[in-house]
N, C-alpha and C positions, 0 to 999 in steps of 0.2 A: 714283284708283288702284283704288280696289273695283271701279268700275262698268268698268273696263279687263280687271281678271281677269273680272271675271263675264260680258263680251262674249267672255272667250278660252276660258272653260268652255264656254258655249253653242255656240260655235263649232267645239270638239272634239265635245260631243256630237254635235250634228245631224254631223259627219263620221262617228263609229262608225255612226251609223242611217241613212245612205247606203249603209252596207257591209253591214248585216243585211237588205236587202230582199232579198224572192220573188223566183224566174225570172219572166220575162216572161208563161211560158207559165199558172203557176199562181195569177201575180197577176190574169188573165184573167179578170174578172166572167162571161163568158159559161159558162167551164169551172167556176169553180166553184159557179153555178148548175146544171151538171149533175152536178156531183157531188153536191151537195146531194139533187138531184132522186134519183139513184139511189140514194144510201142511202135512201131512204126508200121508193123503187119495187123498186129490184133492177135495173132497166132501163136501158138507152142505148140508145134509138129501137128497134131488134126486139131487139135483145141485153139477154137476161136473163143473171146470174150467180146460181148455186148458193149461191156461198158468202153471196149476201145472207139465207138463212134465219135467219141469225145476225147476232147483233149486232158491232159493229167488235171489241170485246173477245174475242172468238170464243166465248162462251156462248151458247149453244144456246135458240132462244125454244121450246124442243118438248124433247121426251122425250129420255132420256141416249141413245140410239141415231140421234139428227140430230146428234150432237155432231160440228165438223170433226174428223179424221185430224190425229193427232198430229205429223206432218212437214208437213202446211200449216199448222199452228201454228207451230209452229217455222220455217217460211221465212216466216212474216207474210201468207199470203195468205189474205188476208179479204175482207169485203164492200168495206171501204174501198179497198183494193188493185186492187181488181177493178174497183170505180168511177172510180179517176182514173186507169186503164189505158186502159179504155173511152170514158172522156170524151176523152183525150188524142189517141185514134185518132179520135174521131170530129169533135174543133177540129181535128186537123192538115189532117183530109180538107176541114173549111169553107175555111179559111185558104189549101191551094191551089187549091181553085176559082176565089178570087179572086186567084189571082198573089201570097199572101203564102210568105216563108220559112218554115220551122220555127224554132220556139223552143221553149228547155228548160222540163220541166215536171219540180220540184222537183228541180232541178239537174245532171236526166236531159235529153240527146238523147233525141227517141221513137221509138222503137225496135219495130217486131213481137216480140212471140215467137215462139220458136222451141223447140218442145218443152215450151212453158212456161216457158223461160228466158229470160228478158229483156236480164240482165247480162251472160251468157256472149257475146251474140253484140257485146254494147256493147263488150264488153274485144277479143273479135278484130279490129270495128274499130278500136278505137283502136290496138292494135299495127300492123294492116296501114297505118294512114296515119302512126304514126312511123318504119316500111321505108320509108314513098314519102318523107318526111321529111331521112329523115337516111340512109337506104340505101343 
């Protein structure tokens, strides 16, 4: 009887840790080797980002005057941000040279920005294809 619950425990757990796995995109050894790479470079192939002068925390590795702009604090765009944007752009661009689909990176469609807004243009699509949907 014990050994029957403890096979039905196991068996619930390993089901919730089915349901906690990464996107495809960011379980992707390849991507997060670059993003690894860019924190620590600032880089993705010729693209440098600014905000990597700082550490992910957004404190400033130099004088109180490199500190980020208090509204790119506040929307979270940091070195990290900047690195698995960049990474994202630059797997989707491997991925269709060889005929793969996209897949979500941390459980974002990858999307361009647009004005620097990323989100704003993910919400238009997703309304304009619940019009073609259900319209």
């Amino acid at each position: 009887m014990a050994r029957c619950r403890l096979l039905l425990f196991l068996a619930a757990l390993s089901s919730i840790f089915g349901l906690l796995h990464a996107s495809a995109g960011d379980a992707d050894p390849i991507y997060r080797a670059c993003v690894d790479q860019c924190e620590k470079t600032g880089c993705v192939g010729d693209k440098c980002s600014q905000r990597c002068n700082f550490t992910s925390g957004g404190s400033p590795n130099g004088p109180w005057y490199l500190q980020e702009p208090l509204y790119l604090r506040w929307k979270q765009w940091d070195c990290l941000s900047d690195c698995r944007y960049h990474c994202m752009l630059a797997r989707e661009e491997e991925r269709k040279k060889v005929g793969l689909k996209p897949v979500k990176y941390h459980g974002k469609w990858p999307f361009q920005r647009v004005n620097g807004i990323q989100v704003l243009y993910t919400i238009k699509s997703s309304i304009s294809s619940f019009k073609n949907l259900f319209g």
